[in-house]
C-alpha positions in Angstrom: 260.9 7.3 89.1 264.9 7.1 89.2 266.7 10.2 89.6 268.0 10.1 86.0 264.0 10.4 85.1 264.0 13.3 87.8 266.6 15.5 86.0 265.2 14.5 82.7 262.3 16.0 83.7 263.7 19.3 85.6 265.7 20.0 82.3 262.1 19.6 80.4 260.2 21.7 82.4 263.2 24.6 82.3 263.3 24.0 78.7 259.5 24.9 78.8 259.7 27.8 81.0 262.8 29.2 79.4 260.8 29.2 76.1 257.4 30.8 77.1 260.0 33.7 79.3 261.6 34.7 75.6 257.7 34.1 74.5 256.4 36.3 77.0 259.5 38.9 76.4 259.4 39.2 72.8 255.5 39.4 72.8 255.7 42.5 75.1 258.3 44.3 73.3 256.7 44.1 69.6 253.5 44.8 71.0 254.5 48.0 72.4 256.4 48.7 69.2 253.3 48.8 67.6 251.4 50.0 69.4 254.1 53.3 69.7 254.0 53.5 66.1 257.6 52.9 66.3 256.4 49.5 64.0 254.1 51.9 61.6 251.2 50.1 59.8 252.3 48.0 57.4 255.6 47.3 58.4 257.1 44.0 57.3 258.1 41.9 59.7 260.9 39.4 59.5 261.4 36.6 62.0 264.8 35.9 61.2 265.2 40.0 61.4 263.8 40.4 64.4 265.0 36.8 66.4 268.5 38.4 65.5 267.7 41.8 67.0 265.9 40.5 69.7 268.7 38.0 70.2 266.2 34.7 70.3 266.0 32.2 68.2 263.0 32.5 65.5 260.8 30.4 67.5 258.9 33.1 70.1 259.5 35.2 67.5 256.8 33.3 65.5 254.4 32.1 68.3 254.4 36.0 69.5 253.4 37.2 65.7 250.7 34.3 66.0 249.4 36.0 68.9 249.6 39.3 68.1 247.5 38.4 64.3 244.9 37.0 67.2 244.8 40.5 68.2 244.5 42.0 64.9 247.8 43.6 65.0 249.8 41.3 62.7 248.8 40.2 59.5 250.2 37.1 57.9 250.0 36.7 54.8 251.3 33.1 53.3 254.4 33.2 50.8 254.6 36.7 51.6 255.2 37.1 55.0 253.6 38.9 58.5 253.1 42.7 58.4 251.9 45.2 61.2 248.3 45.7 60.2 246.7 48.9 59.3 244.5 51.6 61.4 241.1 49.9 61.1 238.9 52.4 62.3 236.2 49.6 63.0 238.5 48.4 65.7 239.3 52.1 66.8 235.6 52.7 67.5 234.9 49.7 69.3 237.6 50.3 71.9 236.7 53.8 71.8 233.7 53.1 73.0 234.7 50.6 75.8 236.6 53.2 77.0 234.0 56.0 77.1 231.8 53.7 78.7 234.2 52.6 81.7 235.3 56.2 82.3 232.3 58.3 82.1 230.9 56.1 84.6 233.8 56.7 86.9 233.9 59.8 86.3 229.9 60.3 88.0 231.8 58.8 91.1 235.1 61.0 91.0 232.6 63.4 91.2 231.4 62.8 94.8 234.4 61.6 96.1 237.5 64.8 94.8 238.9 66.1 97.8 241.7 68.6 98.3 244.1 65.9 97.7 243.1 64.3 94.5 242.3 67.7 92.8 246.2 68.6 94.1 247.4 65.2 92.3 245.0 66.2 89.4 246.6 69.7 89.4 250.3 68.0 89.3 249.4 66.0 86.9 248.3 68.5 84.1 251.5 70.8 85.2 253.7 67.8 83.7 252.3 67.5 81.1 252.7 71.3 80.5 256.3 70.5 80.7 256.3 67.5 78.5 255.0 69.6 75.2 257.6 68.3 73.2 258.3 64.7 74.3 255.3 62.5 72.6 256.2 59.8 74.6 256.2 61.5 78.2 253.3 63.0 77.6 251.4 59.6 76.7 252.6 58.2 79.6 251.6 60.9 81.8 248.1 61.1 79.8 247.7 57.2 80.9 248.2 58.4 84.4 245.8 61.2 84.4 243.1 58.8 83.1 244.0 56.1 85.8 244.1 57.9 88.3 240.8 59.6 87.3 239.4 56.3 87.9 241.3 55.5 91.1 239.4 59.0 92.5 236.4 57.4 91.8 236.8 53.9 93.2 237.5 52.1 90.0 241.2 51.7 89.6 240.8 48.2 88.4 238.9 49.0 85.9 241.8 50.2 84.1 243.2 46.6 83.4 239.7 45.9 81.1 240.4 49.7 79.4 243.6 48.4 79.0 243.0 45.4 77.4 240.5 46.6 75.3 242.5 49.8 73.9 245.5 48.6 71.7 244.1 49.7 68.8 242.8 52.9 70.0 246.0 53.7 71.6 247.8 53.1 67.8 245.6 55.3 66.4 246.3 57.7 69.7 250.2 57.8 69.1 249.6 58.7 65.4 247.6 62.1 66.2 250.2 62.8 68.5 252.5 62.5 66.3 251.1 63.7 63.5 248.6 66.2 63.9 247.5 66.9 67.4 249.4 69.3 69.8 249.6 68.4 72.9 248.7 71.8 74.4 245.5 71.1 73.2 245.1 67.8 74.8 246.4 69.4 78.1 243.5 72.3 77.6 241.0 69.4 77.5 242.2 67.5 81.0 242.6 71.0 82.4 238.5 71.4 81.5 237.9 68.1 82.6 239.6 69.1 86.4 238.1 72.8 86.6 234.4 71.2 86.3 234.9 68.4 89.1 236.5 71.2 91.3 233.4 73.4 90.8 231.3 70.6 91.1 229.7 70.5 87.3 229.3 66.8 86.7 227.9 67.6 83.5 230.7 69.9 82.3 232.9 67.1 83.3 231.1 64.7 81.4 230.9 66.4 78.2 234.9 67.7 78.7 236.1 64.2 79.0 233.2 63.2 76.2 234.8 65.4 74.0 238.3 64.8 75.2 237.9 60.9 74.1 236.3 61.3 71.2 238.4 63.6 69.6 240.8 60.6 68.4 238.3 60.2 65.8 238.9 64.0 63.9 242.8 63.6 64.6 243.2 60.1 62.9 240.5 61.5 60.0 243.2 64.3 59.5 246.5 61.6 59.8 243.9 59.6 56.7 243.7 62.5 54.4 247.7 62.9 54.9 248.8 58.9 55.0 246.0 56.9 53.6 248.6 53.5 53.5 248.8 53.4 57.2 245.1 52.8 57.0 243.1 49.2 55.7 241.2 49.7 53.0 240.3 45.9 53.3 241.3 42.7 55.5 242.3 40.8 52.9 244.2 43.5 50.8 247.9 42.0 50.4 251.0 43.9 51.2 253.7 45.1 49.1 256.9 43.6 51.3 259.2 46.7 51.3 261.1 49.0 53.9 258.9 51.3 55.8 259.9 54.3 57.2 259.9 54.2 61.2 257.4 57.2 62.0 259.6 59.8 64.1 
């Protein structure tokens, strides 16, 4: 091979790379829009829109819609467009459930193996997210902490990359009862009972605080229903209406 072939093939492969980077980019940023709810269910989604904003061109804009409709949260529908799918509570309750699983098992664990020094970062924890009342976003992130490190305490910080991966559409519905309908002091109350019954050495207090604590998604998204029914499916194959759609503040 001649070095003209070479360069050829250097330019090819950048070419390549250079296209699954603004893949791998724009994938990860409209993901987490979603996911925030700053994309609500049922938002219409324009490539050329969003290749503009994005500053791409429309092409991993549309291979990262075709991924995310693999995950269920794009829909694309043809001569109408893709939209961000609705809250299907089907999907809620499976990841719901693969999250339950992981943790309460970690949590038996945690249980034998708090010392001073994870109950102190337990502690620190919850007193941040005392201070982060009023900032949604803060306090999810520092929720996601609590939970990992929960794990971490009890051996099983990798376990958090299968909750991960396994949560998307939990954490959707998640952010909406945050934003929506639950208070975070509340939230806060529920880690705080989760802490207090590993420190006095109640494994099942623990268990049924953090039982409680996860499952109480479901009553928060059944009250965000009863107020926005349209950011809910009420069938896969229902088509869209393409207009704007308010961004959820």
């Amino acid at each position: 091979m001649d070095d003209g072939q070479n360069r050829y093939g250097e330019r090819v492969a950048k070419g390549v790379q250079a296209r699954r980077s603004a893949r791998a980019v724009v994938h990860e940023q409209l993901r987490r829009r979603i996911i925030s709810a700053e994309l609500p269910p049922g938002a219409p989604l324009s490539e050329n829109d969003l290749a503009a904003e994005l500053a791409v061109s429309r092409t991993p804009v549309r291979e990262s819609l075709i991924l995310l409709a693999e995950e269920d949260l794009v829909q694309v529908f043809p001569q109408l467009g893709s939209f961000v799918s609705r809250v299907d509570m089907a999907l809620v309750a499976n990841a719901q459930f693969v999250r339950e699983a992981i943790e309460l098992a970690s949590l038996r664990d945690a249980a034998g193996r708090l010392d001073a020094a994870g109950l102190a970062a337990l502690r620190d924890l919850l007193a941040r997210q005392r201070l982060a009342e009023g900032d949604t976003d803060e306090f999810f992130r520092l929720d996601e902490e609590f939970h990992q490190l929960l794990l971490a305490i009890g051996g099983h910080e990798r376990a958090w990359r299968a909750v991960e991966s396994a949560k998307a559409h939990l954490d959707r519905a998640r952010r909406l009862g945050l934003r929506l309908v639950s208070p975070v002091a509340l939230l806060v109350a529920q880690h705080g009972a989760v802490v207090d019954a590993l420190a006095a050495g109640d494994l099942g207090a623990a268990e049924e605080a953090m039982r409680t604590h996860l499952r109480a998604v479901f009553s928060d998204i059944e009250r965000v229903r009863q107020q926005s029914p349209e950011l809910f499916a009420s069938g896969r194959l229902a088509r869209p209406v393409r207009r704007s759609v308010t961004t959820l503040q």
